[in-house]
C-alpha positions in Angstrom: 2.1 -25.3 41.1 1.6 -25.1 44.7 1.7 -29.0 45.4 5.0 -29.0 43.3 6.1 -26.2 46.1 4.5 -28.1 49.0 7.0 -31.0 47.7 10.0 -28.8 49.0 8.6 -28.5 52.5 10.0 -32.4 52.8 11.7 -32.8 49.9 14.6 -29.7 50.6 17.0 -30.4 53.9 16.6 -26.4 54.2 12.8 -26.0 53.6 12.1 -29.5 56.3 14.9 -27.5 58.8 12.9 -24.1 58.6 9.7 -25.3 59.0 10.3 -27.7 62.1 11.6 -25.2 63.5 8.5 -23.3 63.5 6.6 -26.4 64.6 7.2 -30.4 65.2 5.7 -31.7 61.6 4.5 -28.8 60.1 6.7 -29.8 57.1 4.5 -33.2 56.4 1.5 -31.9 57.5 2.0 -28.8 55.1 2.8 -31.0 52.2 -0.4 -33.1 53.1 -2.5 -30.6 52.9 -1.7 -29.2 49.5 -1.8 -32.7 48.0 -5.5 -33.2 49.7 -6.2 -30.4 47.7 -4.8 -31.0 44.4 -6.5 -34.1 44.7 -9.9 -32.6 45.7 -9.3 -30.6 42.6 -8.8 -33.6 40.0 -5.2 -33.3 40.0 -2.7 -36.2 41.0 -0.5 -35.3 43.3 2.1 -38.7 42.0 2.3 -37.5 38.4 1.9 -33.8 38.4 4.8 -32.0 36.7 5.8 -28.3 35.7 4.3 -27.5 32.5 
């Protein structure tokens, strides 16, 4: 559930906005970091859906 969240971080105009604001790429690097971790956790980040 998370990495289908962490999508919105550079998927949504408003989510991308809010977040650069706090900080120059946090919105990529955010959504990086939740995929590494679905991914360290067996899950694929390309095909994961809501259930």
């Amino acid at each position: 559930m998370q990495m289908l969240i962490g999508r919105t971080y550079v998927e949504d105009p408003g989510f991308r906005k809010n977040h650069k604001a706090l900080a120059p790429g946090l919105e990529q690097w955010m959504h990086e970091v939740i995929d590494a971790n679905a991914r360290r956790h067996g899950v694929d980040p390309a095909t994961a859906t809501w259930a």
